[in-house]
Structure formats: structure tokens, C-alpha cells
N, C-alpha and C positions, 0 to 999 in steps of 0.2 A: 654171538655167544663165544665161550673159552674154544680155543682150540680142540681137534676130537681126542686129541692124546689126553686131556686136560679134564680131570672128573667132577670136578667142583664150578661152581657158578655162582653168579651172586643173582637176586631176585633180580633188579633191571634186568637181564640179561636174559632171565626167562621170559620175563614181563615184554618182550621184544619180541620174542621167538613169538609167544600167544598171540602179539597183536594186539597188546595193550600200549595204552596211551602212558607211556612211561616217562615223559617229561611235566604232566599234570600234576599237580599237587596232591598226593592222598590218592592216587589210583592202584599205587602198589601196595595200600597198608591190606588190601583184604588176601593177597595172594601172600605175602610175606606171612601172614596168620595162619593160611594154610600151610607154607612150606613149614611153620613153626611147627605145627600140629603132626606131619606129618613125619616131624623128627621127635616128637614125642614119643611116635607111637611105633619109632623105631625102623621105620620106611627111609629116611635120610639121616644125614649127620651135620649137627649145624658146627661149624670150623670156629674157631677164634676171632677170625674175622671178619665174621657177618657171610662168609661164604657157605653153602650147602653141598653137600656130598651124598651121593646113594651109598646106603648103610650095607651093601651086600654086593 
């Protein structure tokens, strides 16, 4: 994952940390839907570059 000074991350990186099969084809689209969702709903901040950020 980013280093801990580092507040953003991109989903493989989560997808690691969980223990998901992240070199699989289509094992990250269901967790990327959630981190989507979850910057909808104002919980993260999605970055420019596909990276995620906690909103608070």
C-alpha cells in the first residue's frame, strides 16, 4: 500500500491489503464499484487519477 504519510491509494493496493486476487482479470471491478459508491456518498474522494482519498 502508499506509504502511511500518503492518504490516497489506488484500488489494487487495497485489493492487496483485503487479500484479493489482484492480478485476476475482473476481480477488482466489484471493489472499485464500491470504493465508487462510496465517494458518491461522500465517505472518499476519487482524485484525477483513478486514486481514492478519505473525504474527511
Amino acid at each position: 500500500m502508499s506509504q502511511p504519510h500518503d492518504p490516497d491509494c489506488k484500488v489494487k493496493e487495497v485489493g492487496t491489503v483485503l487479500g484479493l486476487p489482484v492480478e485476476e482479470r475482473g476481480k477488482l471491478e466489484p471493489l472499485r464499484g464500491k470504493m465508487n459508491k462510496l465517494a458518491d456518498r461522500g465517505w472518499l474522494r476519487k482524485l484525477g487519477d483513478g486514486r481514492f482519498a478519505i473525504a474527511f
